[in-house]
C-alpha positions as CSV (number, residue, x, y, z in Angstrom):
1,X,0.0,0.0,0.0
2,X,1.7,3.3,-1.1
3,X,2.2,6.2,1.4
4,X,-0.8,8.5,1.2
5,X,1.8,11.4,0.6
6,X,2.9,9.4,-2.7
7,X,-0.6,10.4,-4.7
8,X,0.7,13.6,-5.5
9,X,3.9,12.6,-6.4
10,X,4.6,14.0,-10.1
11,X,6.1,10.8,-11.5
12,X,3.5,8.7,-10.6
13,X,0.6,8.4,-13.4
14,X,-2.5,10.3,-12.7
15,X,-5.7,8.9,-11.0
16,X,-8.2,7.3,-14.0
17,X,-11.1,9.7,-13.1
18,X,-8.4,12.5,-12.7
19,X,-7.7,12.0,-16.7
20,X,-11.2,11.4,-17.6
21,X,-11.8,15.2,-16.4
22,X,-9.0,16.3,-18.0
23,X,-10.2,14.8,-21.4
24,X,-13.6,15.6,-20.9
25,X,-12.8,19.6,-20.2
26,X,-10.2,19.5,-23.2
27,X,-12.8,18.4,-25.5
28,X,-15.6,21.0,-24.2
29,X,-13.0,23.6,-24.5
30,X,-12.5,22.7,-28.3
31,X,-16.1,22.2,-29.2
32,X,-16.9,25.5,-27.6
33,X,-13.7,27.5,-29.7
34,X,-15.1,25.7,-32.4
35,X,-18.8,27.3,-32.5
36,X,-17.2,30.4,-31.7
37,X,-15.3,29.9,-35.1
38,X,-18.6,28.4,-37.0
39,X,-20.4,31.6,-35.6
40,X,-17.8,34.0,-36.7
41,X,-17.4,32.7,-40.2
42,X,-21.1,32.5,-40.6
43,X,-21.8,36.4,-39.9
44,X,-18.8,37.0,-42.3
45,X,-20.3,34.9,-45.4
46,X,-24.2,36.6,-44.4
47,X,-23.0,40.2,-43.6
48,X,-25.8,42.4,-43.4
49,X,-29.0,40.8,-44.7
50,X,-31.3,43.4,-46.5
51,X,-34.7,43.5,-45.6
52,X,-38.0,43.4,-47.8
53,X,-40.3,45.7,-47.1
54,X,-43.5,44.0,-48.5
55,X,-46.2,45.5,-45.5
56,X,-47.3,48.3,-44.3
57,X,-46.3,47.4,-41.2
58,X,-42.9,45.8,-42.2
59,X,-42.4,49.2,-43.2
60,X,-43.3,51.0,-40.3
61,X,-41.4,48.6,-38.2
62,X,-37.9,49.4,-40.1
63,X,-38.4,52.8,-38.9
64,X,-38.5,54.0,-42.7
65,X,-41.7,56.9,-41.6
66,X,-40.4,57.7,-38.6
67,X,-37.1,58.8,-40.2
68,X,-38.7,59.9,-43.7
69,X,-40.7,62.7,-41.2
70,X,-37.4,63.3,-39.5
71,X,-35.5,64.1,-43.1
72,X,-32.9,61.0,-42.5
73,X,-33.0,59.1,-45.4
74,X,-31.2,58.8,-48.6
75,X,-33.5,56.8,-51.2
76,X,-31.8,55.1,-53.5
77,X,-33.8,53.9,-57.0
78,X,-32.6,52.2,-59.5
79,X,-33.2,53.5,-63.0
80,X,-36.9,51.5,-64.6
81,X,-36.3,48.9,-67.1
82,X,-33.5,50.0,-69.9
83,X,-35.0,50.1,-73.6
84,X,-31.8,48.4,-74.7
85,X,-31.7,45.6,-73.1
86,X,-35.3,44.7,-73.4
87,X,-37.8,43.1,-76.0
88,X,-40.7,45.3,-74.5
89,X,-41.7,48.4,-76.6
90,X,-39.1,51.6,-76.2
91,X,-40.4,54.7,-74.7
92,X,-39.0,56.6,-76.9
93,X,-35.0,57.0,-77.9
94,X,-32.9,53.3,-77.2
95,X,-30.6,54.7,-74.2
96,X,-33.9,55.1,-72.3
97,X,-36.4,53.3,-70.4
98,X,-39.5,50.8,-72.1
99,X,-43.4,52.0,-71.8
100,X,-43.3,49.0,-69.1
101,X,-40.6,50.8,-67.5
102,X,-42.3,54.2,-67.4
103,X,-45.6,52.5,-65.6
104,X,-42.9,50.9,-62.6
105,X,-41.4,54.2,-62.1
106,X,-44.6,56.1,-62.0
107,X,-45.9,53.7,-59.3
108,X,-42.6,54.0,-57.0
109,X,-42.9,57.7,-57.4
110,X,-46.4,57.8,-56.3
111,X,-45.1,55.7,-53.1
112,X,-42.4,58.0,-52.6
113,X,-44.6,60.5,-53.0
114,X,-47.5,59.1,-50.4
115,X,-44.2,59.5,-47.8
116,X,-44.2,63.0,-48.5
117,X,-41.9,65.2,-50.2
118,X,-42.0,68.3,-48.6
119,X,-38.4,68.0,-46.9
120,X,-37.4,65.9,-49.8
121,X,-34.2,66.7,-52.5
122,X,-34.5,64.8,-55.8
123,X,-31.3,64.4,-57.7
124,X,-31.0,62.0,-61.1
125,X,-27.9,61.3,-62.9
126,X,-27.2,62.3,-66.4
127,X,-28.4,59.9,-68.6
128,X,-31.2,59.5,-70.2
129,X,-32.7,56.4,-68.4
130,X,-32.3,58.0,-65.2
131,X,-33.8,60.8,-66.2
132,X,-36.8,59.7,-67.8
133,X,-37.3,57.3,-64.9
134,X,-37.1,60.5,-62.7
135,X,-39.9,62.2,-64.5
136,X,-42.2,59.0,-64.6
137,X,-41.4,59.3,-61.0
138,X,-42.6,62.8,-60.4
139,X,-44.1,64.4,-63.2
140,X,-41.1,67.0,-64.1
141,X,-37.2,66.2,-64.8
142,X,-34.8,65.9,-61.8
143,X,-31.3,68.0,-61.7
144,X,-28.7,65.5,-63.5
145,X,-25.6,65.5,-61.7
146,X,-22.6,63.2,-63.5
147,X,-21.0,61.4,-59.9
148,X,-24.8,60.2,-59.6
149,X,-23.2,57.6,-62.5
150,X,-19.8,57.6,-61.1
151,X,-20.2,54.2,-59.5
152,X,-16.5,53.7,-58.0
153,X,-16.1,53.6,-54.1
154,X,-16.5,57.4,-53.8
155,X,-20.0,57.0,-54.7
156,X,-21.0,56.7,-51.1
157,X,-19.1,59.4,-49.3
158,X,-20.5,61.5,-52.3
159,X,-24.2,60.7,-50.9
160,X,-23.5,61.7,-47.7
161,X,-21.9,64.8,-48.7
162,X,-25.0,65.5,-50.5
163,X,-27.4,64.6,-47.9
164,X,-28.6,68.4,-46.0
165,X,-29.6,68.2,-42.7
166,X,-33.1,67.3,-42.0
167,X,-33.8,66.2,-45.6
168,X,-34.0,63.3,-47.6
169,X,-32.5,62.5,-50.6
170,X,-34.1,60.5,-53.3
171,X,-31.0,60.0,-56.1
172,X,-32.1,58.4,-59.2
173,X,-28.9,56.4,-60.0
174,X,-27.3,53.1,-61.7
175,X,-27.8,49.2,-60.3
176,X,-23.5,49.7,-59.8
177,X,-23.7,52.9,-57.6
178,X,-26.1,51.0,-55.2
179,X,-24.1,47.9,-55.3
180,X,-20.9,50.4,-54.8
181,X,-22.5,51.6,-51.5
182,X,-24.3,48.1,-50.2
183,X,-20.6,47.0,-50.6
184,X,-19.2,49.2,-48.1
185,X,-21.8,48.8,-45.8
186,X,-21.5,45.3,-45.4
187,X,-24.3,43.3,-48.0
188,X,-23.3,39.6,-49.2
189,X,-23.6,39.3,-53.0
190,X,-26.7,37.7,-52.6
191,X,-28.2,40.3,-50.9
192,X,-27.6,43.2,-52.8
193,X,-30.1,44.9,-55.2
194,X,-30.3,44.0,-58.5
195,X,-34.5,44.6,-60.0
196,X,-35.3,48.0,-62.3
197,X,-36.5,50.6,-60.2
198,X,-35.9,49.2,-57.0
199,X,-35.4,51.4,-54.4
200,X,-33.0,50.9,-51.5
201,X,-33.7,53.1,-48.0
202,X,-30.9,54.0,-46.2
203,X,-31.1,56.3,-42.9
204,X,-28.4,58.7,-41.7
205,X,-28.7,59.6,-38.4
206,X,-27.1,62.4,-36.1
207,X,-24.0,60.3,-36.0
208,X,-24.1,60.5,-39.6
209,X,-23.4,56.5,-40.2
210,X,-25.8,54.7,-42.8
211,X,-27.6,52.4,-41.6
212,X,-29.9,50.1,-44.6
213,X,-33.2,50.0,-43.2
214,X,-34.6,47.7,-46.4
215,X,-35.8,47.4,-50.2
216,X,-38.8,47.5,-52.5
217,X,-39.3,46.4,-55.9
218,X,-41.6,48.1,-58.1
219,X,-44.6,46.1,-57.6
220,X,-43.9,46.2,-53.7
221,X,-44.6,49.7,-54.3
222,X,-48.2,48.8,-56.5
223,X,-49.2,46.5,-53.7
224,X,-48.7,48.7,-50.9
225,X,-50.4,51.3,-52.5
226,X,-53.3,49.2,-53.3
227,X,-53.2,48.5,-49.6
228,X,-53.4,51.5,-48.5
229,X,-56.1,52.8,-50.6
230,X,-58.9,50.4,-49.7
């Protein structure tokens, strides 16, 4: 029988249960840094999801009224459908938008316009898709400015810049600009925007970060509206 001071000797081998522990706490320690690892590399392949803003109350939950009435947002809409690139019946001249086209943008412009437009900036760029989409959208042509089409990684510090205190900004602009700017705050590829005259809201608060508070499509914007009116 050994000397009860002997059980902690460091040469002798450890107690069974002793080891048992010691396996069973290595092995939680590695399954736990690995779901800290799955977690991390998950958030990095989803970034930051967009959401679809389908309801009325989807809508309000985003918190796109309550900072369209406190002048926050920058609107972002993709040009309507391009005449070139399409089998549908031109508008008018090639490098602009179909008929189809002009009936999308004419329904997001009445949805922007049910929001209000009273502390609202409308700014288009220079071509001719863009700005015949603008005046589907509201009824008159919108001041063409050419980094509107510039869609390189300025894009977004250029809508900030643009952005005035206490008023939105609706920019008529290019599916790359929007991509340009969903890139830098964080969208996966899948997510990004992609549909004619989609429109993207984005809400700059006091801090003056941009924040995406979600997305419609065109006949997002003819079902809500149908919505609202019965």
């Amino acid at each position: 029988m050994l000397h009860p001071g002997l059980a902690e000797h460091p040469f002798l081998p450890a107690h069974p249960k002793r080891r048992c522990r010691r396996r069973v706490q290595l092995l939680m320690a590695s399954l736990c840094a690995m779901l800290v690892l799955a977690a991390v590399t998950l958030w990095s392949i989803r970034g930051t999801p967009i959401v679809n803003l389908v309801t009325d109350s989807q809508i309000r939950s985003s918190g796109v009224y309550a900072d369209w009435d406190k002048g926050e947002i920058i609107l972002l809409v993709r040009h309507a459908e391009r005449c070139d690139r399409s089998n549908n019946p031109c508008l008018d001249e090639p490098s602009g938008i179909t008929s189809a086209g002009s009936e999308a943008a004419a329904q997001v412009g009445a949805g922007i316009s049910r929001l209000g437009l009273e502390h609202t900036d409308v700014l288009s760029s220079t071509s001719t898709r863009t700005q015949q989409t603008a005046h589907f959208m509201f009824g008159k042509l919108a001041p063409g400015e050419a980094w509107v089409e510039q869609c390189n990684k300025g894009f977004a510090a250029h809508a900030l810049a643009h952005k005035k205190p206490d008023r939105n900004l609706v920019l008529v602009t290019h599916s790359g600009c929007i991509d340009q700017l969903e890139r830098q705050l964080g969208v996966p590829g899948g997510e990004r925007s992609s549909g004619y005259a989609e429109a993207l809201f984005v809400s700059v608060g006091s801090n003056g970060k941009p924040r995406i508070l979600g997305k419609m499509s065109a006949p997002q914007w003819r079902k809500l509206l149908a919505t609202v009116d019965q």
